[in-house]
N, C-alpha and C positions, 0 to 999 in steps of 0.2 A: 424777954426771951420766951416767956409763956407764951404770950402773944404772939409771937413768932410762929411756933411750932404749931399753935392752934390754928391759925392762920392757912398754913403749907398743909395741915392737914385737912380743914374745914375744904380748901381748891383740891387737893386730889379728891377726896372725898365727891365733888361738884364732878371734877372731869372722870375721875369713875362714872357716875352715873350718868351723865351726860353721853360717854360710848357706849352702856350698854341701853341706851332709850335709843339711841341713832343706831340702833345695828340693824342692817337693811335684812329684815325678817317679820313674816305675821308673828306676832305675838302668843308662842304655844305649837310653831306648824313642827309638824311629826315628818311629815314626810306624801306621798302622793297616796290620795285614795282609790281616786276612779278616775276614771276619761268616760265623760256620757259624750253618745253617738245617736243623732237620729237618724231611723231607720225606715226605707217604705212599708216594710213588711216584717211584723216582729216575726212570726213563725220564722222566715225564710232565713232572719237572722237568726233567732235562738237555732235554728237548726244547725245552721253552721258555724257557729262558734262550739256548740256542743257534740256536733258529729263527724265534724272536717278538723277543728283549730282541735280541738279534746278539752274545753273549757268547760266548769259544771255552773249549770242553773243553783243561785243561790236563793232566791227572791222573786217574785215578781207583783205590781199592785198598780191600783189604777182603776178609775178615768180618776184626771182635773183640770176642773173649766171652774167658768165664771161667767154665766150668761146674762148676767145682771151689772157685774162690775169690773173693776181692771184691777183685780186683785191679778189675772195672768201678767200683764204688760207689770205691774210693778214688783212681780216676785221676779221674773226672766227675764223683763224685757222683748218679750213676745207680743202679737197684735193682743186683745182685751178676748178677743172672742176665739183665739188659739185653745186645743183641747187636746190635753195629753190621753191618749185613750188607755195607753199602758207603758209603764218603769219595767222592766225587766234587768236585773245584775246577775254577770257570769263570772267567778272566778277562773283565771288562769294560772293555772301551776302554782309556784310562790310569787308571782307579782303581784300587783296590785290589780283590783277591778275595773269591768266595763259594764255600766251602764247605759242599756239601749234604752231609747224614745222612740216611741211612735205616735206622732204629732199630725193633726190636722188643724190647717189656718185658713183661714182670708184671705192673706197673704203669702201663702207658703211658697216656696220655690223649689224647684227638679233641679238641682243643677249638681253635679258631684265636683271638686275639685281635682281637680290634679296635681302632684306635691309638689308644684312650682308655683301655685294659684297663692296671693296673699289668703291666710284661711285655711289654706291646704293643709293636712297632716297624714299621715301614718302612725302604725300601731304597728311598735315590733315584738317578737317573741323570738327571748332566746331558747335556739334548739342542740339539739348536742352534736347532731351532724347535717349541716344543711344539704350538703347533696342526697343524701335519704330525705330529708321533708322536700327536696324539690321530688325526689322520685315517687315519694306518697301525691303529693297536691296534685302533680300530672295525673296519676293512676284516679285522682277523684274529680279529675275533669275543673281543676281548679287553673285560670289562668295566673302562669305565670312568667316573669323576665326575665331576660338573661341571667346568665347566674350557674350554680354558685360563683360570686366574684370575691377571692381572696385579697385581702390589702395586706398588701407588702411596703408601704412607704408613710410617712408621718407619724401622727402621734397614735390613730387608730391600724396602725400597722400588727396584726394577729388577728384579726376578725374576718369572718367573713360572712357574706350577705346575698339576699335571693328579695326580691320582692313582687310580690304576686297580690289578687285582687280576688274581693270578695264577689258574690254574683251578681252584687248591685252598687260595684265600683269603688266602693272604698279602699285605701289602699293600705296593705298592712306588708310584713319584711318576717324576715325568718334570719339570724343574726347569731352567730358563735364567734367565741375566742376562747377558748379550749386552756391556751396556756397564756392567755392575758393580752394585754395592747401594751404597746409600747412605751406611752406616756405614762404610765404607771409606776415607771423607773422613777421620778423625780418630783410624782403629784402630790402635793397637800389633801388632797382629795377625792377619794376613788369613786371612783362611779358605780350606781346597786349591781348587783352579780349576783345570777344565782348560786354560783359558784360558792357565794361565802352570804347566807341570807342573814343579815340583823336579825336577833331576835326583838 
């Protein structure tokens, strides 16, 4: 009977720990630090993240090369003889940060994505009324898309959204839901909001 119970304990004991070594997570992740973005032109971007988006300069440091080894190629993944000339980090409001690059390669490429490009992304920021930030970004000669587009159907049904581009094509969204999304009715798990920030 000992045997028994030590047994049934000894196997839960295995399959406890067994789900929590299989829990599909890094080991320790908190949650989103930065998105790094390289840039042609750091000015033109620290400018505009700090005097169009309202984001503050937190940081900035640099150069790093390696004209002797592939210490680049094996920390990034980048050609051996690639040269960060400058890291610049801007906080936004309470979300998390952007980390701009300004990269010179060998190999570098011109090419911006489009949010349908494999690669492609956006960078959104919730605002408290998008049709006011569509009316700011016009007035600052910012392009922007149609919009405001309100969603009234699915699970992101209360939001609404504008997406507009940086001066050198990146593309970033301007994003509210005021009194929530829809799916939020039935979700196990909410999505970050400024609305309610973790401390």
């Amino acid at each position: 009977m000992k045997y028994a119970i030590r047994h049934t304990m000894l196997v839960a004991a295995m399959l406890g720990s067994m789900s929590a070594a299989s829990a599909d997570a890094i080991p320790g992740m908190r949650g989103h630090d930065h998105t790094g973005i390289t840039v042609p032109d750091m000015k033109q971007a620290v400018d505009f993240f700090t005097e169009v988006v309202g984001c503050k300069k937190a940081m900035a440091f640099g150069p790093f090369a390696d004209d002797k080894g592939t210490f680049m190629q094996d920390l990034l993944g980048v050609d051996p003889k690639a040269v960060i000339e400058e890291i610049t980090l801007v906080r936004c409001g309470y979300g998390s940060n952007i980390e701009l690059f300004k990269y010179t390669a060998p190999d570098q490429k011109d090419a911006t994505p489009k949010n349908s490009d494999i690669g492609g992304f956006h960078i959104a920021f919730y605002v408290d009324d998008v049709a006011a930030a569509k009316t700011y970004l016009d007035a600052k000669g910012v392009k922007t898309r149609m919009g405001p587009l309100p969603v009234k159907e699915g699970p992101a049904a209360g939001q609404t959204i504008l997406y507009f581009q940086a001066p050198w094509g990146l593309q970033l969204e301007a994003i509210s839901y005021p009194e929530g999304m829809a799916y939020e009715k039935g979700a196990e798990t909410a999505l970050w909001s400024p609305k309610s920030p973790e401390k």
